[in-house]
N, C-alpha and C positions, 0 to 999 in steps of 0.2 A: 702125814709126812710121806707115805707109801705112794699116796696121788701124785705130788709135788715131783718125787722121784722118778714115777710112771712118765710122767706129764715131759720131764726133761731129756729122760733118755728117746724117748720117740720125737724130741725137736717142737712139740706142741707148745711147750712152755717158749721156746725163746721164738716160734712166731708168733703168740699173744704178748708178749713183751713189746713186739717190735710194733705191732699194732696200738697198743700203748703208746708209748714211744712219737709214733708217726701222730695219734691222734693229737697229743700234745703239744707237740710241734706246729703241727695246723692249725689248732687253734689258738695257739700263740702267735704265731704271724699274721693270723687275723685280725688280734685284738692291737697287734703291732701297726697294720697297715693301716685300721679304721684311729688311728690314733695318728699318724700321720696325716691323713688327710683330714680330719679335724684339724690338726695346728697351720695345714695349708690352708685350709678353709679362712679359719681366725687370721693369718695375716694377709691373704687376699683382701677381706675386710677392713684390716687395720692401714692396707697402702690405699682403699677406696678413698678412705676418710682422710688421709694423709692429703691425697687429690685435692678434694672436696675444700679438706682446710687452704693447699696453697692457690686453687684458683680463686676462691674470695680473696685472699692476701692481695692476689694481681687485678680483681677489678676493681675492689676497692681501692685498694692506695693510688690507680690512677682514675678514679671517676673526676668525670669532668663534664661542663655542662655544653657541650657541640654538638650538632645535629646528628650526628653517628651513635650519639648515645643511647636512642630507642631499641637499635640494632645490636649492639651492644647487648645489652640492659635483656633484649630479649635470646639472645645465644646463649649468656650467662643463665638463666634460670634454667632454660632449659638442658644445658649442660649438670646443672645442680638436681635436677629433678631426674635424672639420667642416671647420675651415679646415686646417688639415694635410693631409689629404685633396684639398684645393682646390688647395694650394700643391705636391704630390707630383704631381696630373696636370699643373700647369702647367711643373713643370720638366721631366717626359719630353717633352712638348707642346714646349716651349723649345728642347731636345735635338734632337730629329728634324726642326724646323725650322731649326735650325743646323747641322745635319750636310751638308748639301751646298753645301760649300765645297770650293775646292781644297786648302784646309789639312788635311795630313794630321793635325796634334795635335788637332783637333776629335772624328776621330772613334777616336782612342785615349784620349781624355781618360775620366777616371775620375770628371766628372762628377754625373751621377748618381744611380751607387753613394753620393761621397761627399754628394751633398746631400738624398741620402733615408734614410742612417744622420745627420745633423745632425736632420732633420726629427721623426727617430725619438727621439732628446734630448728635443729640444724638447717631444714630447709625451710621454713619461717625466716629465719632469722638470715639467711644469704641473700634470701629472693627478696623481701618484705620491701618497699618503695624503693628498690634496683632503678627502676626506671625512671625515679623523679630523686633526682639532684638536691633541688630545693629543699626535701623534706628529711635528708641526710647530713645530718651538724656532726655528729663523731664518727670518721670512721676509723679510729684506733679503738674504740670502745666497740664498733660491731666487730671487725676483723680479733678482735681478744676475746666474744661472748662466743664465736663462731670455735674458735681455737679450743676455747676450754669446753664448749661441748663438745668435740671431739676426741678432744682427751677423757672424758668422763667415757663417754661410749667405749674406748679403747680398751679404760679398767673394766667396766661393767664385760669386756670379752673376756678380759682375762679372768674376773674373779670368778664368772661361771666357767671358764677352762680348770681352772684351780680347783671346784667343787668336783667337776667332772673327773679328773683323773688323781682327785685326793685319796689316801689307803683307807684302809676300813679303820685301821685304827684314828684317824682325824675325824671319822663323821660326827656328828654333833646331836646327838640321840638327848632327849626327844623333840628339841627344840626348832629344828630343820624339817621334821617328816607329821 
């Protein structure tokens, strides 16, 4: 007690406080900032795929079979291969920025794997005989297969955001890790 009292009357103690204090602070806003830019991250992602979803809506619902459509047919993939691309570095990007957490199911999550075999549909499934007409009979059935993979990939962001910034009391011991 004699220390504490030493420690106060010469000012020692409330500049070890404030250094407390400060360290805390900073490392709160860190964990504040790097958590912001994860949720910017996530919905970067989320308006890629939002893209991705409405320019299949526009080339599909107007394919047609005129000589323009090779042209066509090849802007579209390529456009589709572009943001896929965009949307695949952002989830590793997503990944490696969320991995240092004390949650161990972060960095056993399967991630990903799963959300760049979705990503891999997705462009399967927009590009896939784009360029021949003939061999396209539904396309409310592709423009609906195309939609609901990217709604799948949207949950699979969020449910690894969910694990990511879950409290310790939700972790799921031993079944997750």
């Amino acid at each position: 007690m004699e220390l504490i009292k030493l420690l106060a009357e010469s000012g020692v103690l409330a500049i070890i406080l404030v250094i407390a204090g400060w360290l805390f602070v900073f490392k709160n806003s860190r964990a504040l900032a790097r958590q912001s830019e994860i949720n910017t991250l996530a919905a970067a992602i989320e308006k890629t795929l939002q893209e991705v979803a409405d320019e299949n809506y526009k080339f599909w619902k107007d394919v047609s079979s005129d000589e323009d459509h090779l042209a066509k047919s090849r802007i579209f993939s390529s456009y589709i291969e572009y943001r896929c691309n965009i949307a695949e570095k952002k989830i590793i990007l997503l990944f490696d920025k969320s991995k240092d957490c004390l949650n161990p199911a972060v960095e056993k999550s399967e991630f990903v794997l799963e959300s760049i075999k979705l990503l891999a549909k997705i462009r399967d499934r927009s590009t896939i005989n784009s360029e021949r007409t003939d061999l396209t009979h539904d396309k409310y059935a592709r423009i609906s297969a195309i939609n609901h993979l990217t709604l799948k990939l949207a949950s699979e962001i969020t449910k690894f955001l969910s694990v990511r910034f879950q409290p310790f009391s939700d972790w799921k011991w031993p079944e997750n890790y």
